[in-house]
Each structure stands twice: as structure tokens, then as C-alpha cells.
TIVO-2410 file (N, C-alpha, C; in nm, 3 decimals):
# residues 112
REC num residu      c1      c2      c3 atome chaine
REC   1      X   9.646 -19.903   6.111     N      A
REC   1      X   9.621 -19.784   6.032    CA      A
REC   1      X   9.526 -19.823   5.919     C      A
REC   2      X   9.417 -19.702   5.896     N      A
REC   2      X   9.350 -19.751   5.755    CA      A
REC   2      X   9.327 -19.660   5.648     C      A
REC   3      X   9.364 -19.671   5.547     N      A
REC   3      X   9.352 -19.589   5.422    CA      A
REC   3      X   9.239 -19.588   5.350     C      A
REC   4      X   9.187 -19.537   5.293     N      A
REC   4      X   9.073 -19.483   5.233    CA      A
REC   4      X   9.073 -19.437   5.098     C      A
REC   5      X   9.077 -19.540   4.992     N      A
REC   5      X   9.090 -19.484   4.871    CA      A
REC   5      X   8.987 -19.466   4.772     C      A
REC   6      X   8.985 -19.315   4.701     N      A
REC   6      X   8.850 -19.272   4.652    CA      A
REC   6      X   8.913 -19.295   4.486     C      A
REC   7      X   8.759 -19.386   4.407     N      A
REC   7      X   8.805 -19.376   4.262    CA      A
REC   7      X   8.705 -19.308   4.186     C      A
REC   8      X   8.728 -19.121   4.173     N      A
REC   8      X   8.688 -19.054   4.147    CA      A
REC   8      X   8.561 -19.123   3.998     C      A
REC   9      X   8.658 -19.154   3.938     N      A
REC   9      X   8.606 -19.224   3.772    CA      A
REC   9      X   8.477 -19.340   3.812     C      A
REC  10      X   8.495 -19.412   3.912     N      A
REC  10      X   8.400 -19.520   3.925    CA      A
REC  10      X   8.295 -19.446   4.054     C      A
REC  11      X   8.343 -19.353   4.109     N      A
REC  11      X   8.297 -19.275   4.214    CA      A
REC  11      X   8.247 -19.383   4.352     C      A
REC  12      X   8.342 -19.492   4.364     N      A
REC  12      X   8.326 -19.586   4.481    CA      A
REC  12      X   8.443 -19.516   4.554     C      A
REC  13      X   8.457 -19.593   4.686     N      A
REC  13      X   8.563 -19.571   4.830    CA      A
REC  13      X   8.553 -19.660   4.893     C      A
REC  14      X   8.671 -19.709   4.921     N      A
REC  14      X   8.707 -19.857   4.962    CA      A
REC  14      X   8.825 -19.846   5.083     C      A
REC  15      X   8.820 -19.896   5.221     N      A
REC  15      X   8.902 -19.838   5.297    CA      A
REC  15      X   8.980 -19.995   5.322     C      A
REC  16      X   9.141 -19.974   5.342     N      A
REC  16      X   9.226 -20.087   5.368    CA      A
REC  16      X   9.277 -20.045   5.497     C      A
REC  17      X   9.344 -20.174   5.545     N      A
REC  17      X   9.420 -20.210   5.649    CA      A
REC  17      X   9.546 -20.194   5.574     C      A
REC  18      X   9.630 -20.089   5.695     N      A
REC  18      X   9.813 -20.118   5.599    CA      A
REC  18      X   9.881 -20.206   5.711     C      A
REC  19      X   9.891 -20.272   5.654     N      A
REC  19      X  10.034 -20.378   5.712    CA      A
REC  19      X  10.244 -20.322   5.686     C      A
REC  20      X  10.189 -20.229   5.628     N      A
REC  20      X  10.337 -20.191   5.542    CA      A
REC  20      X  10.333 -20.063   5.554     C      A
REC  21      X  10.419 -19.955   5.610     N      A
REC  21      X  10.467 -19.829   5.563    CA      A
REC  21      X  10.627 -19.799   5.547     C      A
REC  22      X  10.621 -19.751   5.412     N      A
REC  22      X  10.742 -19.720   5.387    CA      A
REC  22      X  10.779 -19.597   5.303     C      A
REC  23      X  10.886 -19.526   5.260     N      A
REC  23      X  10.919 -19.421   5.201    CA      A
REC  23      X  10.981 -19.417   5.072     C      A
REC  24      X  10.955 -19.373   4.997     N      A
REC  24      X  11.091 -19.348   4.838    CA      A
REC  24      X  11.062 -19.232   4.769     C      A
REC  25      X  11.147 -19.146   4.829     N      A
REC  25      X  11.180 -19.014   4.784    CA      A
REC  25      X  11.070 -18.925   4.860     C      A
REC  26      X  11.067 -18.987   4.975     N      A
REC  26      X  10.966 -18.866   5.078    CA      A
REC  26      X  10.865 -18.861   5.055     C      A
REC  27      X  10.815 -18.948   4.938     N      A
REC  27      X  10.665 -19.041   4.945    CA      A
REC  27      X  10.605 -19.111   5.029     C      A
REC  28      X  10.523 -19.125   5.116     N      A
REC  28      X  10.445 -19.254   5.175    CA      A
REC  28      X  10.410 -19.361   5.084     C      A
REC  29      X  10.437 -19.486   5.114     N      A
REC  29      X  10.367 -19.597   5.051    CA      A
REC  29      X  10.313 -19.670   5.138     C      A
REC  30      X  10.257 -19.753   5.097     N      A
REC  30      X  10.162 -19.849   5.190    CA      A
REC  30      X  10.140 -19.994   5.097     C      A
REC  31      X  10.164 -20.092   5.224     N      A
REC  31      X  10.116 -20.225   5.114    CA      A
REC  31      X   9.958 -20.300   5.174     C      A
REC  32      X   9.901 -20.285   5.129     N      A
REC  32      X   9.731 -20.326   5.193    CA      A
REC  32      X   9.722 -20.461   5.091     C      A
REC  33      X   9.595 -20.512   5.188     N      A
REC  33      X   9.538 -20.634   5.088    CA      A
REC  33      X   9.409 -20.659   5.049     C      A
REC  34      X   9.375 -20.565   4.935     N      A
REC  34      X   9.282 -20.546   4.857    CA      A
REC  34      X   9.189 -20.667   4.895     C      A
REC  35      X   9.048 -20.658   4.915     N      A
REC  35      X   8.934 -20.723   4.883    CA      A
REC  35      X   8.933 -20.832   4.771     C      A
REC  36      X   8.937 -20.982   4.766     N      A
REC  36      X   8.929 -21.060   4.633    CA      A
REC  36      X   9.104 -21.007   4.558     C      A
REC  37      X   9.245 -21.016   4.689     N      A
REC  37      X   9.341 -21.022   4.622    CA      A
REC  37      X   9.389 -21.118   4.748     C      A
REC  38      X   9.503 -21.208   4.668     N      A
REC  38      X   9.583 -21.282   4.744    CA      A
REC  38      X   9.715 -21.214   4.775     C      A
REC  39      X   9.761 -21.162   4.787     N      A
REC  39      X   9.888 -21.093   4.851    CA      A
REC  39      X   9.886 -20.876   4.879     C      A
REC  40      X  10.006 -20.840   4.871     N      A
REC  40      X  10.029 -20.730   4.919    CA      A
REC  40      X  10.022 -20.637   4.751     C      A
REC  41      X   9.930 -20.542   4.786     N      A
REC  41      X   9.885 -20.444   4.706    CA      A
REC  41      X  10.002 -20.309   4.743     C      A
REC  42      X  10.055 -20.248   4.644     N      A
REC  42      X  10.139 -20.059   4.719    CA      A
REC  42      X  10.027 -19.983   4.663     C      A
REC  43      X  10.033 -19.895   4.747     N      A
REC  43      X   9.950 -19.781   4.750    CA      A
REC  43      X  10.018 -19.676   4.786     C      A
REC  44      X  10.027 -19.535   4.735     N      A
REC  44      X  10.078 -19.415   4.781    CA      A
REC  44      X  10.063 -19.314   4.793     C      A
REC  45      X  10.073 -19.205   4.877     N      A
REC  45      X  10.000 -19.076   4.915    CA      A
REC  45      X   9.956 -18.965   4.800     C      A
REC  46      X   9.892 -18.973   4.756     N      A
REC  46      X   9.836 -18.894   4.646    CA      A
REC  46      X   9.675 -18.816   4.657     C      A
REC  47      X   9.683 -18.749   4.574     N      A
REC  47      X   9.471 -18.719   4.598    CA      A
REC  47      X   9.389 -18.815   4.629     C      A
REC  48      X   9.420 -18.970   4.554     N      A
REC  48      X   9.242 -19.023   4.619    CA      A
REC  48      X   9.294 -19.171   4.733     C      A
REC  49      X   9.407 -19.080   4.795     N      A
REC  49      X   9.439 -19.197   4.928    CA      A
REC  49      X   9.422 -19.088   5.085     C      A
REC  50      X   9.353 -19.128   5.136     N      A
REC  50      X   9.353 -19.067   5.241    CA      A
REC  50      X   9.366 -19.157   5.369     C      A
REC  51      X   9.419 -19.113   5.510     N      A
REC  51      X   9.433 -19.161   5.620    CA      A
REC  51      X   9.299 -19.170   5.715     C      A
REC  52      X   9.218 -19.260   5.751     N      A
REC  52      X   9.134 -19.275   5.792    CA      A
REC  52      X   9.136 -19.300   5.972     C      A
REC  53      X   9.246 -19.353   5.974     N      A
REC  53      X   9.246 -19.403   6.135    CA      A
REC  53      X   9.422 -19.393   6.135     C      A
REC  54      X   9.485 -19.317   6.208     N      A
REC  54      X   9.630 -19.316   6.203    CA      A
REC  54      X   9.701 -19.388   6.287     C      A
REC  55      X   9.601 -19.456   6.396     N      A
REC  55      X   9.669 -19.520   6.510    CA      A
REC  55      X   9.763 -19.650   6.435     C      A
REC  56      X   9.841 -19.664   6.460     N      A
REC  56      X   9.957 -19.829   6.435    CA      A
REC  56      X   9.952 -19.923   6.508     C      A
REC  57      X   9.891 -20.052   6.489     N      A
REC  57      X   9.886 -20.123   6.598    CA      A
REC  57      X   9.963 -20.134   6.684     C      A
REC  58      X   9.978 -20.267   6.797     N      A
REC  58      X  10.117 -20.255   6.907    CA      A
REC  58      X  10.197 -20.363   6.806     C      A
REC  59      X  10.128 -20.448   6.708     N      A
REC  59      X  10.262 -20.543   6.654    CA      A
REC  59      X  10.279 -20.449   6.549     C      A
REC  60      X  10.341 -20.333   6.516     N      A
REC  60      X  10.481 -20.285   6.412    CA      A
REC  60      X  10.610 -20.246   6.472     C      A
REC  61      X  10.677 -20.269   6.390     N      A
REC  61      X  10.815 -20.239   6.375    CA      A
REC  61      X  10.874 -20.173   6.347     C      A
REC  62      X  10.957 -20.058   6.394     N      A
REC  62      X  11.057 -19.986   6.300    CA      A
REC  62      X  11.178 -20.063   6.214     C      A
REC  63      X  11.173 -20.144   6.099     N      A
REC  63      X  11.318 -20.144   6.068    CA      A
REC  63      X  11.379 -20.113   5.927     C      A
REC  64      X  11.503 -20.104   5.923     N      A
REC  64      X  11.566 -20.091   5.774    CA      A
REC  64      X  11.560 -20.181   5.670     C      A
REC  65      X  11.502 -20.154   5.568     N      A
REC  65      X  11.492 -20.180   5.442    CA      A
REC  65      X  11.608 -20.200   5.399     C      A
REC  66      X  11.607 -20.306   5.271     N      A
REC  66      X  11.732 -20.313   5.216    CA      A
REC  66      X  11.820 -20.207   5.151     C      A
REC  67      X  11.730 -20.152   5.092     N      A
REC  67      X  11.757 -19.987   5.025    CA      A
REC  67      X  11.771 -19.913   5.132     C      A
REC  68      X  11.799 -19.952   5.233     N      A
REC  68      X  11.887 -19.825   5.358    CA      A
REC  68      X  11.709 -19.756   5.383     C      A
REC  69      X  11.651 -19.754   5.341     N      A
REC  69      X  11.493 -19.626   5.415    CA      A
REC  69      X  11.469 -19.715   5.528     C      A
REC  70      X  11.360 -19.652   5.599     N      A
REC  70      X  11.293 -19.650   5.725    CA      A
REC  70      X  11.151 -19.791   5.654     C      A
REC  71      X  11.101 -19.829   5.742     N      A
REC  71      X  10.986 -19.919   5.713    CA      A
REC  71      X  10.949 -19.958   5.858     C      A
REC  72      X  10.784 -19.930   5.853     N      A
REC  72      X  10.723 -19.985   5.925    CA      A
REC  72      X  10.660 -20.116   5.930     C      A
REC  73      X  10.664 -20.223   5.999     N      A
REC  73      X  10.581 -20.305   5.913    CA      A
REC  73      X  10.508 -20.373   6.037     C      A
REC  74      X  10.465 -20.482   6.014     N      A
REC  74      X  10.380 -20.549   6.141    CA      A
REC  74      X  10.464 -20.687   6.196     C      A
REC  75      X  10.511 -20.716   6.262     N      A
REC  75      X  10.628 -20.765   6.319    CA      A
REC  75      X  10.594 -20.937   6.282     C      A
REC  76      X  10.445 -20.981   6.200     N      A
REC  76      X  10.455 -21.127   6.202    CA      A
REC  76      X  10.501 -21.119   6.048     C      A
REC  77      X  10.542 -21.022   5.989     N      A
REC  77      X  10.577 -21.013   5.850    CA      A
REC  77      X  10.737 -21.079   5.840     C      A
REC  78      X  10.786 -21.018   5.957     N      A
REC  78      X  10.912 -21.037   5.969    CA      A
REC  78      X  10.992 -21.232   6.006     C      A
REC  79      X  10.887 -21.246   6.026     N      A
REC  79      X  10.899 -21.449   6.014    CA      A
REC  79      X  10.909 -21.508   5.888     C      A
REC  80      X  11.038 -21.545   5.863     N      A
REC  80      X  11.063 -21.677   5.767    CA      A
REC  80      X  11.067 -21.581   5.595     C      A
REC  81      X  10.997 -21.615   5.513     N      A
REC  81      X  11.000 -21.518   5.399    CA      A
REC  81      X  10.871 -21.494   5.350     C      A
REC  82      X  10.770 -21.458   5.513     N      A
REC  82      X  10.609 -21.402   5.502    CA      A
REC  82      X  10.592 -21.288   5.357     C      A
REC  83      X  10.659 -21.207   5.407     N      A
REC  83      X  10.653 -21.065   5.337    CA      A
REC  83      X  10.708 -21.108   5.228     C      A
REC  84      X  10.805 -21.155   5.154     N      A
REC  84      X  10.804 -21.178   5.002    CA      A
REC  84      X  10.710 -21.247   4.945     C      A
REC  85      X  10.642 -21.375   5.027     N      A
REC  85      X  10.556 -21.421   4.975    CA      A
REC  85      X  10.451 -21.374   4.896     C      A
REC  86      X  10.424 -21.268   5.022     N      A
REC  86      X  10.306 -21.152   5.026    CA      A
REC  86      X  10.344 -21.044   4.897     C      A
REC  87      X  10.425 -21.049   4.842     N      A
REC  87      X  10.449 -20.955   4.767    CA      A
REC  87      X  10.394 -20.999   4.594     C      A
REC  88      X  10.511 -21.076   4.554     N      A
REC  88      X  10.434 -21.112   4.386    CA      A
REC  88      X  10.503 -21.207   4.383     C      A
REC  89      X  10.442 -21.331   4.325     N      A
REC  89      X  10.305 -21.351   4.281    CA      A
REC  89      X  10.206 -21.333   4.348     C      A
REC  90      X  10.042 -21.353   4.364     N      A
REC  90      X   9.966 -21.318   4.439    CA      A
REC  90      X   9.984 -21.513   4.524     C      A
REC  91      X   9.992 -21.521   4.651     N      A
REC  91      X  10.011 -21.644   4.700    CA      A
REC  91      X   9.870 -21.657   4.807     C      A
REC  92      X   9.807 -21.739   4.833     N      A
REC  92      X   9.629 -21.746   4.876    CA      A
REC  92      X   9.673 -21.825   5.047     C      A
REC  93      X   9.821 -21.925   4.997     N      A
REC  93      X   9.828 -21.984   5.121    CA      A
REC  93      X   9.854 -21.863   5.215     C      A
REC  94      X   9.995 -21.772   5.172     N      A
REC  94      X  10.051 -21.674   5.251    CA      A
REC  94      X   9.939 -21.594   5.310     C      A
REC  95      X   9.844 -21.543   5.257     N      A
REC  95      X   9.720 -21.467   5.318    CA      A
REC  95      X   9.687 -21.530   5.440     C      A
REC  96      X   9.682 -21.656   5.407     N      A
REC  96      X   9.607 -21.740   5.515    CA      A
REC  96      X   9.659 -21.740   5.644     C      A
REC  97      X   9.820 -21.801   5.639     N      A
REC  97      X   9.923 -21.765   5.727    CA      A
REC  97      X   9.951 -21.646   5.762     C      A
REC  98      X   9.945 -21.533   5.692     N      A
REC  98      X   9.974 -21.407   5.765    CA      A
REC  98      X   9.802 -21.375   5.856     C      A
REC  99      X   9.720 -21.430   5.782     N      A
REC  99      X   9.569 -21.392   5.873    CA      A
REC  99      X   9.582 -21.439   6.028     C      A
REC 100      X   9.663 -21.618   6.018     N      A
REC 100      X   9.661 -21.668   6.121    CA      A
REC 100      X   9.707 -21.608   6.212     C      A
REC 101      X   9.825 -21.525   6.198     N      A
REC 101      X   9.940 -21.512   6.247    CA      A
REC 101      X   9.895 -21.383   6.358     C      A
REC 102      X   9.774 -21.277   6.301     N      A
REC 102      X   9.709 -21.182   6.340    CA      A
REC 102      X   9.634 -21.239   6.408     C      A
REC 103      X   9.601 -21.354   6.458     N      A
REC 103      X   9.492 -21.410   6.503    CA      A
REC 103      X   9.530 -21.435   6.648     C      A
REC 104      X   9.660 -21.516   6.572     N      A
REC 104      X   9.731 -21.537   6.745    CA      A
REC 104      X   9.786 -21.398   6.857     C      A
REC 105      X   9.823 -21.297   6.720     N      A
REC 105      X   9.798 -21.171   6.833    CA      A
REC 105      X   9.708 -21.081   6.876     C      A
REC 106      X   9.589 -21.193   6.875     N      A
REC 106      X   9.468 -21.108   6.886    CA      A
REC 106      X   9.420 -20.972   6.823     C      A
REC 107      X   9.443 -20.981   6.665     N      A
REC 107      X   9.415 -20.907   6.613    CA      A
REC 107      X   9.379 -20.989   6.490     C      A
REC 108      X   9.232 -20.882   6.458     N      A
REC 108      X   9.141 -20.953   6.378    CA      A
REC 108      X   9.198 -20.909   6.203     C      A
REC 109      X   9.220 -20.956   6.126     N      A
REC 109      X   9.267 -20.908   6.006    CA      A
REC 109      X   9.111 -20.854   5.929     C      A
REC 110      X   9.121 -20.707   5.984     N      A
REC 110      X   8.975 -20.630   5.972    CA      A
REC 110      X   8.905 -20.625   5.843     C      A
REC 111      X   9.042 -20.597   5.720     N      A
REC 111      X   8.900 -20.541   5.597    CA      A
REC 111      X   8.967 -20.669   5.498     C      A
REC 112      X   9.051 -20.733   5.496     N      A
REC 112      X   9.053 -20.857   5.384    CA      A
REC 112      X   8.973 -20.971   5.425     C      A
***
């Protein structure tokens, strides 16, 4: 899936890859990995996020979050403690390893 976020004020548009969908309070969120960032960025459905390509690759997942919601995520997230890594602090190795990890499923880690 890829999101498309417009910054009205700087008047640029910058489109991400989501690795992450999830819900809180019937919100969409999304965790992408910003251009010149080392880990997982949230992003959420508002005016300057839009859906660009809706297809989900074949590696996601449906599963439950700790907070009981729904989450989609991409199934090499789910190895070892990828996805916290990916979360905060910003970690440069984890990028690397989660890039690899897309690599081996023949999928190219498109916009980071």
C-alpha cells in the first residue's frame, strides 16, 4: 500500500510505503519509513494523507494488537523484536534487517 502525503504549508508531496495498518478509535494509522529516517514513522487518515495504491502486499498479516484492535502488518515484522526496534529510538541497523528481510521475499523496499 502507498500513502501520499501533501504539506500544504511547504506545498511538496511525498508518497510512502506502509508496512503497518492499524486502528484507534476508528482512525486509520499507518507506520511508513520516511526518506533520511531510521525506523517507523505513524501517520493517520486526515486531509493531507491520501491512499495512492490500496493493494496489500501477499506478506501481511491480520493480527491482534496488544490493546485488543485489529493490525495489519507485513509478516517479517513479526520475527524476534523487528517491529519494536522499528519503532523508537530511530535504529539504522533494524532498517537494514527489515530491508533484507523484503529482499528475501522478493520484494523491493520501494520508497525508503
Amino acid at each position: 500500500m502507498i500513502i501520499k502525503e501533501t504539506d500544504r504549508f511547504l506545498k511538496t508531496e511525498e508518497e510512502h510505503e506502509v508496512y503497518v495498518i492499524y486502528w484507534v478509535d476508528g482512525v486509520r494509522h499507518y507506520y511508513i519509513i520516511p526518506k533520511g529516517f531510521d525506523g517507523f514513522s505513524a501517520r493517520r487518515d486526515r486531509d493531507n494523507i491520501s491512499v495512492v495504491d490500496n493493494r496489500i502486499s501477499k506478506g501481511f498479516r491480520l493480527i491482534r494488537s496488544s490493546s485488543g484492535n485489529d493490525m495489519l502488518l507485513h509478516e517479517a515484522l513479526l520475527e524476534g523484536d523487528l517491529l519494536d526496534r522499528l519503532l523508537e529510538p530511530q535504529d539504522p541497523e533494524a532498517v537494514q534487517e527489515f530491508k533484507k528481510k523484503l529482499e528475501l521475499n522478493d520484494e523491493k523496499p520501494a520508497l525508503f
